[in-house]
C-alpha positions in Angstrom: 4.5 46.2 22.4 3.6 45.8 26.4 4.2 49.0 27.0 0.5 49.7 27.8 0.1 46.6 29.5 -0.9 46.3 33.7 1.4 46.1 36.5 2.1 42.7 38.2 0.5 45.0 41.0 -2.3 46.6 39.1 -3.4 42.6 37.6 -2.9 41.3 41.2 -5.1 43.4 43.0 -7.2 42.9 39.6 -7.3 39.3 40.5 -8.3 39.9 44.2 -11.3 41.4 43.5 -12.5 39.4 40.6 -11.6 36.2 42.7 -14.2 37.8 46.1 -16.9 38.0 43.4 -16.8 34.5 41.9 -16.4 32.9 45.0 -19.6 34.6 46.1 -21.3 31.6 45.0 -21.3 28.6 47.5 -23.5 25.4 48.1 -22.6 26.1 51.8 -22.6 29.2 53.6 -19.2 30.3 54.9 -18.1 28.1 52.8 -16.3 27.4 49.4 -18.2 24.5 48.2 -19.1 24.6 44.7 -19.9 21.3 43.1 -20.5 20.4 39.3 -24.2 21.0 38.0 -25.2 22.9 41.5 -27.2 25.8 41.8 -23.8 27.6 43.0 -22.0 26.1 39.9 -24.9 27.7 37.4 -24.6 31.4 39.4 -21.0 31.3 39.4 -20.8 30.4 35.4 -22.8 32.8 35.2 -20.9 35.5 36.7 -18.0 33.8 34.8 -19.5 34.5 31.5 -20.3 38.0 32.6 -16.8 38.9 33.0 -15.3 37.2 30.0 -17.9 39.7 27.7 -17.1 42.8 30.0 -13.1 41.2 28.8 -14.5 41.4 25.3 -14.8 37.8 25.0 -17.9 36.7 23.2 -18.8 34.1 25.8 -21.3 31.4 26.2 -22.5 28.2 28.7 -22.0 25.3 26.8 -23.5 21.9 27.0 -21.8 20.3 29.3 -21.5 23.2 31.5 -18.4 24.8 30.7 -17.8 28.5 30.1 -16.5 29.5 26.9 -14.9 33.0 25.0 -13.2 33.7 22.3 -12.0 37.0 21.0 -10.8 36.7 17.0 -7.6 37.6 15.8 -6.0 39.3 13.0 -8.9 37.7 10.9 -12.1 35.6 12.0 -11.9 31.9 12.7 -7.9 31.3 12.8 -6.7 28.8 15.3 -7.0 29.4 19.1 -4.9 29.6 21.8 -6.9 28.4 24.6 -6.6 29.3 28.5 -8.3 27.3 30.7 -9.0 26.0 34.3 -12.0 25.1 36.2 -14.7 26.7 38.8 -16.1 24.0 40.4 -14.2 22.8 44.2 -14.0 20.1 46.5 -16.2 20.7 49.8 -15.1 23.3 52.1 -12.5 24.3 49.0 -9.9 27.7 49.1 -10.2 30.5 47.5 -7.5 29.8 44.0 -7.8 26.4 43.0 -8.7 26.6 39.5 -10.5 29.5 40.1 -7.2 31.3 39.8 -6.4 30.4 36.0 -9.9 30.8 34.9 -9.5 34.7 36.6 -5.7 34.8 34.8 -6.7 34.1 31.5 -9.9 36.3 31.8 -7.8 39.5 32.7 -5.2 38.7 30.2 -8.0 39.0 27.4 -8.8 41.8 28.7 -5.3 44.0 29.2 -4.7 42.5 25.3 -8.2 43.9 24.4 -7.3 47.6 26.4 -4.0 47.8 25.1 -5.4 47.5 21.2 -3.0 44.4 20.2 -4.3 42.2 17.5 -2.9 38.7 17.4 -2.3 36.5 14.9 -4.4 34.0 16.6 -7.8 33.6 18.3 -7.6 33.8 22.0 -10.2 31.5 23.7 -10.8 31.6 27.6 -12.4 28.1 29.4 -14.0 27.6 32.6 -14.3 23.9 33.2 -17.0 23.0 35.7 -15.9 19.2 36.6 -12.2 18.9 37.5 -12.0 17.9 41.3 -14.5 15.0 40.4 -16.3 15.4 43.6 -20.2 14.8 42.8 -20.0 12.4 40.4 -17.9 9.3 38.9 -16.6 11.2 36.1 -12.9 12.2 34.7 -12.4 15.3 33.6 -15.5 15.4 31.9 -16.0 18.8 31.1 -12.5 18.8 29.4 -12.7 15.3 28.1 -15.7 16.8 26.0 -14.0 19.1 24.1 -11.1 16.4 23.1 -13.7 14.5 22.0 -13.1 12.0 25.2 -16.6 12.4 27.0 -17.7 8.8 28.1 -21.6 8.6 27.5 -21.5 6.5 30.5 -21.3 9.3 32.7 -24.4 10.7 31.8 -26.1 7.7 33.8 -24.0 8.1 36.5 -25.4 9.4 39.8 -23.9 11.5 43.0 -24.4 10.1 46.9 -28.1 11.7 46.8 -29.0 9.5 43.5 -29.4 12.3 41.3 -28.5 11.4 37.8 -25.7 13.3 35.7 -28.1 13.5 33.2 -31.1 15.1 35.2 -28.5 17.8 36.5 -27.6 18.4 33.6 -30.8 19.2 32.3 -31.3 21.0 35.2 -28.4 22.9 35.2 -29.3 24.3 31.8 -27.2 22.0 29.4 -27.9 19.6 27.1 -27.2 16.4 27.3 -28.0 15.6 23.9 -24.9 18.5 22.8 -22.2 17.7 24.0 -20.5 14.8 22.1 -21.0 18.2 19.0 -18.4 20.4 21.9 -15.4 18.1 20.5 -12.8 21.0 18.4 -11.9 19.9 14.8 -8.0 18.8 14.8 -6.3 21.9 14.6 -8.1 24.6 15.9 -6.6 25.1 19.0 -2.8 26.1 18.9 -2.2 25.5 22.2 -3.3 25.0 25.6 -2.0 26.9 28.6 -3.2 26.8 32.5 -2.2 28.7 35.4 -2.6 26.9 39.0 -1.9 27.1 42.3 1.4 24.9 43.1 -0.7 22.9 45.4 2.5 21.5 46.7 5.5 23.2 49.0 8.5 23.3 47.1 8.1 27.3 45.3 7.6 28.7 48.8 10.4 26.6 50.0 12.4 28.0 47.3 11.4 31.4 47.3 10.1 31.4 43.7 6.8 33.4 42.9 5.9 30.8 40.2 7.4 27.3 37.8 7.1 25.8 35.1 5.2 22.5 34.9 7.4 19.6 33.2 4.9 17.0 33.3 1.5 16.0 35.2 2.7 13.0 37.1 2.2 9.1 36.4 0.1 7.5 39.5 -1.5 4.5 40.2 -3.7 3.6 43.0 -4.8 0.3 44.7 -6.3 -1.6 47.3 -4.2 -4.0 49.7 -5.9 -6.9 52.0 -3.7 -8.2 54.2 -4.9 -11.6 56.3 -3.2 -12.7 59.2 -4.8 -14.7 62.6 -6.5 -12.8 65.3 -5.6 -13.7 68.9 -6.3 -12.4 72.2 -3.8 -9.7 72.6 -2.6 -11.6 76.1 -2.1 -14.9 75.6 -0.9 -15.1 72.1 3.4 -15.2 72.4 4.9 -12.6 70.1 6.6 -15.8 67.9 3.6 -17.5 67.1 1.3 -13.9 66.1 0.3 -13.5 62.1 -0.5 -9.7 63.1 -1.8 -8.0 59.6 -1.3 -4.8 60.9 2.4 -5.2 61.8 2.9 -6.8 58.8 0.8 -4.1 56.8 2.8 -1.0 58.9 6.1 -2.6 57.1 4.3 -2.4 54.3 4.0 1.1 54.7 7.0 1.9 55.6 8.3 -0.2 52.3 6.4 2.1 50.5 8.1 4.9 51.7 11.5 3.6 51.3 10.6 3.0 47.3 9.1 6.0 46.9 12.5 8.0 48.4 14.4 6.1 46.2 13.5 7.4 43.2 14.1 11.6 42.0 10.7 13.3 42.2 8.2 10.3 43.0 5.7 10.2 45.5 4.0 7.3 47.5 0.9 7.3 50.1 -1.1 5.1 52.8 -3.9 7.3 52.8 -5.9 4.9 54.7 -5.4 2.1 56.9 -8.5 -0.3 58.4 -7.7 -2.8 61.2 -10.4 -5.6 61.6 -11.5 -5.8 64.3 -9.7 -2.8 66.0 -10.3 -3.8 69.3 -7.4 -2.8 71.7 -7.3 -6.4 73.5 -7.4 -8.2 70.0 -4.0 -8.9 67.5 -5.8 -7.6 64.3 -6.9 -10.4 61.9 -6.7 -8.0 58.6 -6.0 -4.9 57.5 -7.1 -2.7 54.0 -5.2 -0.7 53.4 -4.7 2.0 50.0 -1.6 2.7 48.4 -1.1 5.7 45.8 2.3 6.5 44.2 3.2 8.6 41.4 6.1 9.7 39.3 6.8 12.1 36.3 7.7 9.3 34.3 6.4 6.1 33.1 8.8 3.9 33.4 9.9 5.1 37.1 5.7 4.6 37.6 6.6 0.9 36.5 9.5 0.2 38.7 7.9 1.1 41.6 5.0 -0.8 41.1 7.3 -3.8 40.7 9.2 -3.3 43.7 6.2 -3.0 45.6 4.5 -6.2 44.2 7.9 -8.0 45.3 8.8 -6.0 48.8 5.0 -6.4 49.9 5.7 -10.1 49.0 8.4 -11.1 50.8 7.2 -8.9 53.8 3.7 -11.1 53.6 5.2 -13.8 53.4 7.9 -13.6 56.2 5.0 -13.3 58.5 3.0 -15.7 56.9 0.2 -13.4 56.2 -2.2 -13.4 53.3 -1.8 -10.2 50.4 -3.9 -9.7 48.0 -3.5 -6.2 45.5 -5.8 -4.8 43.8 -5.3 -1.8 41.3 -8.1 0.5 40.2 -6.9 3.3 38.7 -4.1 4.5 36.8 -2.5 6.9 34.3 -0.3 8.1 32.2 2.4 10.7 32.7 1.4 13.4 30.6 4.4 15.4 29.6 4.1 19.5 28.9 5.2 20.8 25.3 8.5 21.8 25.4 7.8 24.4 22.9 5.3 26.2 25.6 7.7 25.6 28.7 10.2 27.3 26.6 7.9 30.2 25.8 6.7 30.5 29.8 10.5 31.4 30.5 10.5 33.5 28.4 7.5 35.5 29.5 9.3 35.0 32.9 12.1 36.4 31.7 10.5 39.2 30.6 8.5 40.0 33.6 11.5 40.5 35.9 14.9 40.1 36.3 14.7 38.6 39.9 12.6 35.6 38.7 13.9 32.3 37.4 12.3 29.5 35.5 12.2 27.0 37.6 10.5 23.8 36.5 9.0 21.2 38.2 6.2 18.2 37.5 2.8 18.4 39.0 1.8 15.2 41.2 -2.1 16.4 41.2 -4.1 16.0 37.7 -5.3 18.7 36.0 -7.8 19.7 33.0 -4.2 20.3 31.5 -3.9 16.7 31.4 -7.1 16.0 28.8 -6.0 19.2 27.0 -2.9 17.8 26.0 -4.7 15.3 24.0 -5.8 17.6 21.7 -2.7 20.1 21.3 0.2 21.0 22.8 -0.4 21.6 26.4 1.6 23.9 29.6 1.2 24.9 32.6 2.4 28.0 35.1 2.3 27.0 39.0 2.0 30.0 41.3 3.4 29.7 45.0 0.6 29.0 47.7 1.3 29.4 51.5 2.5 26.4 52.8 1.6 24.2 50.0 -1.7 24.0 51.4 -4.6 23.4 49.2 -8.2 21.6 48.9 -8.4 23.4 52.3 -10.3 27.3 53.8 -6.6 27.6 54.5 -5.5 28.0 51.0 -3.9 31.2 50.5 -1.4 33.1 48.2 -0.1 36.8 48.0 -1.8 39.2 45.5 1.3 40.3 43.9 2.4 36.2 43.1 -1.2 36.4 41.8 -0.1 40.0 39.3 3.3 38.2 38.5 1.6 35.0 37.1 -1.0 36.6 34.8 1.6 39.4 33.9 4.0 36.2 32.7 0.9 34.9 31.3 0.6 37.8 29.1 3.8 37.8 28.3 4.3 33.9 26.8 0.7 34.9 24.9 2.6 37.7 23.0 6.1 35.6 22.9 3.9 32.9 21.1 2.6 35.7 18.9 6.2 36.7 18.2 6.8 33.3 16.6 3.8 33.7 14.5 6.3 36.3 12.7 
């Protein structure tokens, strides 16, 4: 049945070349910066859509400004399953974020379509064009509208130049007016399945060309004031200082040591403000931002208590002020078992010298909204270094041929269990 299928080699160099023409299209030259609704956004759907119908997708720009194909199965209109990922980027982005599983699932359609086989289930290709969240105060939106999800609020909502969504939107050739009408009727997607760069260390470190997502991470985020005294940085003695940052660097550090404590969670001071930061003056206050995450729920609520109580004691110790303020926070979002199962198989089946190794994702994904609607998975693909959101992003063609050849594979193990 695969006989006739591509090369991991053949798909990978596939890849390559379909990956240097979508990402052609830039708001900046010499740059990868391709924000939702842009002028570089509307060419590169463009393009998109152009290669799902060369893929023999029948392919469209919806109205929210998403990419969609679909190529039928055995008979018209059965149940879909749907790959997906997204095309727009963060400023000065890499080369395979999202763009990656939007090329994947494009080139699978297409070795399916060349090698004749007829499945017993639509297969529908998705390019999302508002994942990063970069240009406007959205969340997932472009997924969110096909769950059903989209907030109508967002439409008013405006970027840093005070452009409204809305007006873009217009602009960008959609339709404001369409796109609560993109929501899928219960049912007609099967499944959901993404491929992604790891964004994250641990298959290089391991030596593994790709995982197995177990679940999109927990993670709340929130704001922390510390208040102590300022003094002259002289004449103040060391007993009698209310220093917020000292007492906001244990903090830190407390955040750390809770986040080590428990298997696979993750916690962050990604920034850190002394007031006044002068270098003669013990610092009055500090704000600071916390952000820690966990595959699980209840590991997401332990922490948080632990760092409600640590931060506590360490405030008050020093007799300094806290206040803590959350603002965002969400839900693990667990991957179908059913789909992880049928990944390792298509790993499996790939080649001997791979393994199945799974693995949560600490970064949100489109996967995430997806899995409201139907059973969701994900396949991570080793990056150099980990590094990502960055020019610097980089990954070998061949990992590139092994993931959409094990994507393949899962998409005719799923049509296996069709019978």
């Amino acid at each position: 049945m695969t006989a006739s299928l591509p090369s991991a080699a053949v798909l990978g160099a596939r890849a390559f070349a379909a990956l240097d023409g979508l990402n052609r299209f830039t708001d900046e030259p010499g740059k990868i910066t391709r924000l939702y609704l842009s002028p570089s956004h509307r060419q590169a759907a463009e393009w998109t859509k152009g290669a799902m119908e060369v893929a023999g997708l029948d392919a469209f720009i919806d109205a929210a400004g998403s990419v969609q194909g679909r190529r039928e199965g055995a008979k018209p209109g059965l149940p879909a399953v749907l790959i997906g990922s997204h095309i727009d980027t963060v400023k000065d982005g890499g080369r395979f974020d999202g763009n990656l599983g939007v090329v994947a699932g494009v080139l699978a359609a297409q070795a399916l379509r060349d090698a004749g086989i007829i499945l017993p289930f639509a297969l529908e290709v998705v390019a999302f064009g508002d994942e990063e969240t970069v240009r406007f105060p959205t969340s997932l939106s472009t997924s969110s509208a096909l769950i059903g999800h989209y907030d109508p609020a967002w439409l008013d909502s405006r970027d840093a130049d005070g452009v409204v969504l809305r007006d873009a939107l217009v602009a960008f050739g959609g339709d404001p007016s369409g796109v609560a009408a993109l929501k899928r009727k219960p049912g007609s997607v099967k499944a959901y399945l993404e491929v992604h760069i790891e964004q994250g260390p641990v298959l290089e470190s391991e030596n593994e060309s790709v995982g197995i997502v177990t679940a999109i991470n927990a993670q709340k985020r929130a704001r922390v004031r510390v208040s102590g005294e300022a003094g002259h940085a002289g004449t103040v003695p060391m007993k009698l200082r209310k220093d917020a940052l000292a007492a906001a660097a244990e903090m830190a550090l407390a955040l750390e040591d809770i986040a080590a404590a428990h298997e696979q969670a993750v916690g962050t001071v990604g920034v850190f403000r002394p007031d006044p930061g002068a270098t003669n003056v013990v610092p009055g206050a500090v704000d600071f931002t916390i952000d820690f995450r966990s595959p699980r729920n209840d590991t997401l609520a332990s922490m948080d208590k632990a760092i409600a109580e640590r931060f506590a004691a360490i405030a008050a110790r020093r007799g300094v002020g806290l206040e803590i303020t959350a603002y965002s926070q969400e839900d693990a979002t667990p991957m179908a078992e059913r789909l992880q199962e049928a990944f390792a198989t298509g790993i499996a089946r790939t080649g001997s010298n791979l393994s199945a190794r799974r693995l949560p994702s600490g970064a949100g994904h489109d996967a995430m909204a997806m899995a409201r609607l139907c059973p969701a998975a994900m396949l991570f693909v080793r990056c150099e270094k980990g590094i990502s959101h960055s020019p610097l992003e980089n990954m070998t063609e061949l990992d590139a041929g092994i993931a959409i050849r094990v994507l393949l594979e899962t998409i005719l193990e799923l049509a296996r269990q069709e019978g």
